[in-house]
N, C-alpha and C positions, 0 to 999 in steps of 0.2 A: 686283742688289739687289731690283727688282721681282720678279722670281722665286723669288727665295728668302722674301720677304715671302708671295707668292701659294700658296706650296706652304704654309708654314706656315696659314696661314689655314685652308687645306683640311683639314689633321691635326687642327687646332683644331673646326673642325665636325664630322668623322668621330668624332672621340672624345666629342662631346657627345652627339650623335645613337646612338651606343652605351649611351650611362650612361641617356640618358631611357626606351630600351628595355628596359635591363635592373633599373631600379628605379622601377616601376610601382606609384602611389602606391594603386592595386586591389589591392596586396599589403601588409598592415597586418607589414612583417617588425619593425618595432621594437618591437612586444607580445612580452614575455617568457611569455606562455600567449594561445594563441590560443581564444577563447569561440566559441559554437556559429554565434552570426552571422558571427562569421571563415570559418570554414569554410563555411559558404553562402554567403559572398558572391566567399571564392576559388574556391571551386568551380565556381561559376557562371559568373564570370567566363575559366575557364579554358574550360570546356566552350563557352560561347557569345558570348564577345567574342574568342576569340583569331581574327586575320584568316586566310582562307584560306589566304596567302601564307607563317605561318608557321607552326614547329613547336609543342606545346602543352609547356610546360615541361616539360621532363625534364634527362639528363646532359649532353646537350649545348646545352641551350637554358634561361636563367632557371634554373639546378639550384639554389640556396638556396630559391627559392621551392617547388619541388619537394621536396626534402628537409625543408625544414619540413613541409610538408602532411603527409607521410606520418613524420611523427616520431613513435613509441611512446612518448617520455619523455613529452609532448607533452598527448597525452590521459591517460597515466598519473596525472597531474599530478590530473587529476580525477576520473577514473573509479577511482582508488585511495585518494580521501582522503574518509576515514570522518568528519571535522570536516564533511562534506554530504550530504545525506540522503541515503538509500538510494535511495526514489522517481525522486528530482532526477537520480542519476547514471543509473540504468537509462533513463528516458527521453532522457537528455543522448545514451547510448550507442546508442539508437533512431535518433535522429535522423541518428547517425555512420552506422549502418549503413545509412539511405535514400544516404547521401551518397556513399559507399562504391562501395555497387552502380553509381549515375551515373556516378562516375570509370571503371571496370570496363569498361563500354561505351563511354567516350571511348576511353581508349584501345586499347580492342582493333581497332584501326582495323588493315585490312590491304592491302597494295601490289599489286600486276597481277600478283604470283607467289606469293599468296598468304600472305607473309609477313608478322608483325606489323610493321607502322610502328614502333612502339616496346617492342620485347619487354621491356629488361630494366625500363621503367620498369612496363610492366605485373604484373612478377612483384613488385616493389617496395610496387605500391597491393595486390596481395591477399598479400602478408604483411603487410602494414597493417591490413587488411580482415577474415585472418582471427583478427588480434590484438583486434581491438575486437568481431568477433564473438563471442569467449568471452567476453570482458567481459561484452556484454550479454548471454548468457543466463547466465550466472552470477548477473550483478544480477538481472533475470529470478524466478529461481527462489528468491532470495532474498528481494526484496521480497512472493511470495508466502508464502514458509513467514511470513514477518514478519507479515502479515496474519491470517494463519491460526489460528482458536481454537484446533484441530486441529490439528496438523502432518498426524494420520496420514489425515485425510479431503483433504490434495492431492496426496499419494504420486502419483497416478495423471498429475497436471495436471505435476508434476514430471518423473517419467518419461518422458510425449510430450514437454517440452521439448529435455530433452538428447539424445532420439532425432531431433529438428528438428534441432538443431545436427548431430549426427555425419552427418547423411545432407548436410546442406550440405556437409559438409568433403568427406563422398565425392563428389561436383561437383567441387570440387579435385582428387580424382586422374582422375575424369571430365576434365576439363581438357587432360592430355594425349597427348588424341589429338592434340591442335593441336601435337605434339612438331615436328612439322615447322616449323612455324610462327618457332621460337624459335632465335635464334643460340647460341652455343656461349657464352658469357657469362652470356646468360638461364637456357641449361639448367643450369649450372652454383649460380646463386645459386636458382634454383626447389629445388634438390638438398637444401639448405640450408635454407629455407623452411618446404619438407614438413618433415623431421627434426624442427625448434625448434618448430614450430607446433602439428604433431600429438603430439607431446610434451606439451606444456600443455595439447590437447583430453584427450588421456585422463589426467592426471593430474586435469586440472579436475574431467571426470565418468567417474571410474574405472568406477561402476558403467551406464554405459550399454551397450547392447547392438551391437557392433563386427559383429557375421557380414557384414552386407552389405558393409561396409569391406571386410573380409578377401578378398572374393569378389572384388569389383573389382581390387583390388590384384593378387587372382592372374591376372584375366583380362588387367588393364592390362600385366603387365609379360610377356605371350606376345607385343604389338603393341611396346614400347618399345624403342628402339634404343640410347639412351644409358643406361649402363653404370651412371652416377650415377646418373640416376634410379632407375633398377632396383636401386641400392644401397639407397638413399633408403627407397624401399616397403619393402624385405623390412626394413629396419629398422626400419620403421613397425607391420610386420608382428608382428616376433618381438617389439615393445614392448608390441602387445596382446597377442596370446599369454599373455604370461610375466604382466599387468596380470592375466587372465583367470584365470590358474593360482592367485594370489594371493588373490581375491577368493574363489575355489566351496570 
């Protein structure tokens, strides 16, 4: 009877000691939209209170907390609703993107055989990343024409924007050369990624100028080995193209 009281005991502790770790009162999850000091303070908290000893949320570790951070609907919630300033969201989306980039470099952490620690959550935070980066240079470029007595005297402050964006995204096919780097899960949902992403980059700013894209692309996929990927690009490929044919 002592023993079976004593084992009991122990299940009772091990299961408490689970729940305290996995709902961490640093993670605000009962907010139904998380505000910009959320996100700075999980972020933060992810990057520099998580102990040596453990993993930084991802799928197998705290993943609610993890899948909220990187939720689309999330920030949509805000960066979509025209009921708030224009100003207010562009900057809101500023400060996503400082945040962004931090997560980027947590997790690109890599093991003694040079593989990412956590590939696929990594591919996760930069379709997050380059979801809220169109956002903001769309806001961007909007709160300038808004300004503007002219529209046609920021034509020019327009243009280098969405050419800053499209050279950002080619960094994303920049990206993989790290192909090795990524498990077969990872290259799989990156596959996907590209596709959806770079989709809404040039639908966003149809008229920006792609050649350097194109050129990486063709150079990237003589070095790629996975199949997908290389599906991916020339899809991404024939999307400008045909965007291009449309527009001259």
């Amino acid at each position: 009877m002592i023993k079976n009281t004593t084992k009991f005991l122990l299940i009772v502790l091990i299961i408490s000691f689970t729940s305290c770790k996995d709902n961490s009162s640093n993670y605000p999850m009962e907010k139904p939209v998380w505000d910009l000091e959320d996100y700075k303070n999980v972020s933060r908290e992810i990057l520099y209170n998580t102990p040596d000893d453990e993993k930084l949320p991802g799928y197998s570790n705290n993943q609610d907390v993890f899948l909220r951070l990187t939720d689309k609907n999330n920030i949509s919630a805000i960066l979509d609703d025209e009921n708030l300033g224009l100003e207010y969201r562009k900057n809101y989306s500023d400060e996503l993107f400082s945040i962004w980039r931090s997560l980027v470099d947590g997790y690109s952490l890599k093991d003694k055989q040079d593989n990412f620690v956590y590939p696929q959550e990594l591919v996760k935070i930069r379709d997050w990343g380059y979801f809220v980066q169109i956002k903001y240079f769309n806001l961007g470029n909007n709160t300038i024409l808004q300004d503007a007595v002219n529209p046609d005297q920021v034509k020019d402050v327009i243009t280098d924007n969405e050419q800053i964006i499209v050279d950002n995204f080619i960094y994303g096919i920049s990206f993989l050369t790290d192909e090795h780097a990524l498990d077969e899960a990872a290259i799989s949902a990156y596959s996907n990624v590209l596709m959806e992403n770079y989709e809404l980059l040039n639908k966003t700013f149809p008229n920006a100028n792609y050649s350097s894209m194109l050129r990486t692309i063709e150079d990237m996929n003589k070095k790629l080995k996975s199949e997908k990927l290389k599906s991916a690009l020339n899809h991404i490929s024939e999307l400008i193209k045909s965007s291009n044919d449309e527009t001259n």
